[in-house]
C-alpha positions as CSV (number, residue, x, y, z in Angstrom):
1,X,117.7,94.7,64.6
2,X,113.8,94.4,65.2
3,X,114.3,91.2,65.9
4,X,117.2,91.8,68.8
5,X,115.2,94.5,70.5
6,X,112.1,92.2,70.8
7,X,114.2,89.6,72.0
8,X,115.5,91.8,74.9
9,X,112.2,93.1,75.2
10,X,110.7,89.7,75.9
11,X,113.7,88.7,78.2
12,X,113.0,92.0,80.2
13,X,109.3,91.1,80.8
14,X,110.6,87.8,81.9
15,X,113.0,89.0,84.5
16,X,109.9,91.4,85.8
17,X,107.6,88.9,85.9
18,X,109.8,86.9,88.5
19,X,110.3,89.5,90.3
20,X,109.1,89.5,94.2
21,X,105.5,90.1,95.2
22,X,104.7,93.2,97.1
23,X,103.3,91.9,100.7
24,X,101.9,95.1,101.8
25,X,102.0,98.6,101.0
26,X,100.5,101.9,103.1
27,X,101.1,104.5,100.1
28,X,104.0,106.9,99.4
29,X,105.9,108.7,101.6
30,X,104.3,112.3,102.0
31,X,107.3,114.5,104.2
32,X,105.1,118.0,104.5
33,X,102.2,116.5,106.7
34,X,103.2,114.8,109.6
35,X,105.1,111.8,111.1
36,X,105.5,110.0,114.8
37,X,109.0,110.6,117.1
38,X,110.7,107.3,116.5
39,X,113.7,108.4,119.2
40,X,116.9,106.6,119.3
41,X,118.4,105.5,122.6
42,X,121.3,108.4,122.5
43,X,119.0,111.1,123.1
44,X,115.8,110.5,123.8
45,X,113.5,113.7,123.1
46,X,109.7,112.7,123.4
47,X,108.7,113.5,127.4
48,X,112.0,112.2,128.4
49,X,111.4,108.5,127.4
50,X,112.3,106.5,124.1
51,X,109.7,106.2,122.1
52,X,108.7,103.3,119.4
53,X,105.5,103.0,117.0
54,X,104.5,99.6,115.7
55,X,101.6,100.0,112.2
56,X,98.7,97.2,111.5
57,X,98.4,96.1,108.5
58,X,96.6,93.2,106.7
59,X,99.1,91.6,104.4
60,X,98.1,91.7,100.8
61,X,100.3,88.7,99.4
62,X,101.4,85.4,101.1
63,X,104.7,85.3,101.9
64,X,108.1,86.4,103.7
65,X,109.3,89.9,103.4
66,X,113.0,91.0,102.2
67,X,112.8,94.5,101.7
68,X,111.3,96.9,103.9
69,X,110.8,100.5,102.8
70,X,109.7,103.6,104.7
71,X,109.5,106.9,104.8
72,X,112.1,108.7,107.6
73,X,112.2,112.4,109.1
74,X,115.9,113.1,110.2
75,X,117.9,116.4,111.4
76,X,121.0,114.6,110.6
77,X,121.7,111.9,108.6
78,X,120.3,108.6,109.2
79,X,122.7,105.8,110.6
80,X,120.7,102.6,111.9
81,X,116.8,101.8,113.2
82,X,115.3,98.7,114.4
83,X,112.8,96.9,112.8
84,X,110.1,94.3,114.7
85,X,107.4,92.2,112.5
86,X,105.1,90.2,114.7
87,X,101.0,89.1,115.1
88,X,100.4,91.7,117.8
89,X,101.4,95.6,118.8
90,X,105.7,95.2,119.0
91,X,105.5,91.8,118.2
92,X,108.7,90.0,117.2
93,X,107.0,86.2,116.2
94,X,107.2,87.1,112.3
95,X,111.3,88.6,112.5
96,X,113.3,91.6,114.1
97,X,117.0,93.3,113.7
98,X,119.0,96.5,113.2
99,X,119.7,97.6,110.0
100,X,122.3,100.4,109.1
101,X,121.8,103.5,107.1
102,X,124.2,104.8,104.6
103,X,123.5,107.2,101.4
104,X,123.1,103.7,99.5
105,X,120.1,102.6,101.1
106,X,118.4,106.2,102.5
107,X,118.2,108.9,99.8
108,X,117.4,112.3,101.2
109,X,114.2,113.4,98.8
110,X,113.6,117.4,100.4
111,X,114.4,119.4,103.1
112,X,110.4,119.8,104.9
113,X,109.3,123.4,105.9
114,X,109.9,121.5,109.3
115,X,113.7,121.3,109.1
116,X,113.8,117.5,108.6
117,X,115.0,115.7,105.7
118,X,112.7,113.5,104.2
119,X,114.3,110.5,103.5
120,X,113.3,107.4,101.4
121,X,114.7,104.5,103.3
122,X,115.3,101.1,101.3
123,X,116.7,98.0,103.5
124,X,117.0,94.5,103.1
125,X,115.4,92.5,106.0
126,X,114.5,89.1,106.7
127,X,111.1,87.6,108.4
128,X,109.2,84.6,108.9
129,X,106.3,83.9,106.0
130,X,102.4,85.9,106.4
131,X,99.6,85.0,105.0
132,X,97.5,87.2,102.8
133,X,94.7,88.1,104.8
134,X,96.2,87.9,108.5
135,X,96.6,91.0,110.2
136,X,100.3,91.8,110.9
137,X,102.6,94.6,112.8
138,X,105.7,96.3,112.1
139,X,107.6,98.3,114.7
140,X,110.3,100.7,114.1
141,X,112.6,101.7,117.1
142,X,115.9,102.7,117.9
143,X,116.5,105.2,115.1
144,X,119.7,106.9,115.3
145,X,121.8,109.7,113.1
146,X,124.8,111.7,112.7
147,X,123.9,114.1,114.7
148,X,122.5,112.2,118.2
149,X,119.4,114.5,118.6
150,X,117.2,111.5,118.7
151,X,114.5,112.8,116.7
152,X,113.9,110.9,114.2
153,X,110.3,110.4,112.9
154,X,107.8,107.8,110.8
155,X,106.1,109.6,107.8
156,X,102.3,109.4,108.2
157,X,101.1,110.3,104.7
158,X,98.1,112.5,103.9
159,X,96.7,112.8,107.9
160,X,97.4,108.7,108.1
161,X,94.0,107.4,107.5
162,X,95.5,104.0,106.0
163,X,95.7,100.6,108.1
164,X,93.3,98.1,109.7
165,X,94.1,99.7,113.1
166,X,95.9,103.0,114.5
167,X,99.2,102.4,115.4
168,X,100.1,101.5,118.9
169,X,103.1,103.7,120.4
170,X,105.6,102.1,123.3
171,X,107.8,104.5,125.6
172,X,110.4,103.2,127.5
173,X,109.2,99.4,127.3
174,X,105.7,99.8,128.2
175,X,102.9,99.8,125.6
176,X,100.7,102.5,126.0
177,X,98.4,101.6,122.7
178,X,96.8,103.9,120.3
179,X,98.6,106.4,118.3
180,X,95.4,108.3,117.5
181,X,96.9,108.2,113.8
182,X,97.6,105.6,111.8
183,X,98.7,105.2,107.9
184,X,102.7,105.6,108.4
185,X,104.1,105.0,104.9
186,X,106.0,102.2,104.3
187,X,105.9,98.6,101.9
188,X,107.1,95.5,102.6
189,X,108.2,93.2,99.5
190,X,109.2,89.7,98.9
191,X,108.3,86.1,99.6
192,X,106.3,84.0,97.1
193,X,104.1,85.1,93.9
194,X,100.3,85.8,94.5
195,X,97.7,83.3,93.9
196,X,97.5,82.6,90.0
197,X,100.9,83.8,89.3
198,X,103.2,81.6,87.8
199,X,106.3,80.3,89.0
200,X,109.3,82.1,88.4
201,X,111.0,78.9,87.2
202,X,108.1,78.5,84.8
203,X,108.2,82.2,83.6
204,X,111.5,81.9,82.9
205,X,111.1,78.2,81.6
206,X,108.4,79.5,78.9
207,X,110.7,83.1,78.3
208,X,113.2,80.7,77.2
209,X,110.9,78.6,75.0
210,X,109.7,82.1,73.8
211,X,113.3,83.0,72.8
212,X,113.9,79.9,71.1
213,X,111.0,80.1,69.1
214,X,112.8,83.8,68.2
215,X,116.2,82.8,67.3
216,X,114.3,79.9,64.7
217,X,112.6,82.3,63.5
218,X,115.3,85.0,63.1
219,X,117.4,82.0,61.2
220,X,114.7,81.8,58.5
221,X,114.5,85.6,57.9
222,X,118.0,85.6,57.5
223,X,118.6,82.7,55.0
């Protein structure tokens, strides 16, 4: 029985070592503090104009991102947002798209004492490979729920005093710059391993060895 448990022990170490590299991360979604108007284009609410904010950040991790996740402030519940990765402010060089929102992939956390739910948002997304070390943006835009009251919002966590630059915020098309904030919480995963990581195909290659090694030796305890 010892023997079956550290068997599945080892195959679950394995399976987590192989798992995708965390690109970038700006720390966990706060909900109390404060966040940006990310207003969709059925109701714009923030001085009559739609309103996007695009986050520096200096990737941690070669590689291409796959998930996206970020913290969302919504009166209703959350149906679709935009996404924009590029080299600059709304930059869409590095990948783009529109991903919908169901209960599957945004879980309400709380209600805030701001009448928002706080909502951890988990997507899939797809994006050309960064480099650890190169300074990148994300944009979200566009963001839309049940309800139409276009005011959705970007959780900055703890004041947003994360990030290699304030975030930049664009009304209608136009690029105004600065924020005056920056931090909004939200990780990117994905891509390839770090530097002196192995391979997943060798991790798995030596978990198997491993497990051989295990199922000899179980034979000879048993005999």
């Amino acid at each position: 029985m010892k023997m079956r448990i550290a068997t599945l022990s080892l195959l679950v170490l394995c399976l987590a070592l192989a798992a995708s590299a965390q690109i970038y991360s700006e720390g966990p979604i706060d909900g109390n503090d404060n966040a940006f108007f990310v207003t969709g284009p059925n109701l714009p609410n923030f001085l009559g104009s739609v309103q996007d904010i695009s986050n520096g950040f200096v990737a941690a991790t070669s590689g291409a991102a796959s998930h996206l996740e970020w913290g969302e402030w919504s009166v209703g519940a959350p149906t679709s947002f935009s996404y924009e990765l590029g080299s600059a402010a709304f930059g869409t060089d590095i990948g783009s798209g529109t991903v919908g929102q169901t209960a599957g992939n945004s879980t309400l956390l709380f209600t805030n004492g701001f009448g928002y739910g706080v909502y951890d948002v988990k997507v899939g997304i797809t994006s050309a490979a960064m480099t650890a070390g190169s300074t990148y943006w994300l944009s979200i835009s566009n963001a839309t729920d049940a309800s139409n009251d276009g005011t959705q919002g970007w959780d900055i966590p703890n004041g947003g005093s994360g990030g290699p630059a304030t975030c930049n915020f664009r009304q209608s098309g136009t690029n105004f710059g600065n924020c005056g904030l920056g931090g909004e919480s939200f990780t990117l995963s994905g891509g390839t391993p770090p530097p002196n990581t192995p391979e997943p195909s060798s991790i798995m290659l030596f978990g198997s060895g491993i497990l051989g090694l295990a199922g000899v030796l179980r034979r000879k305890m048993t005999r």
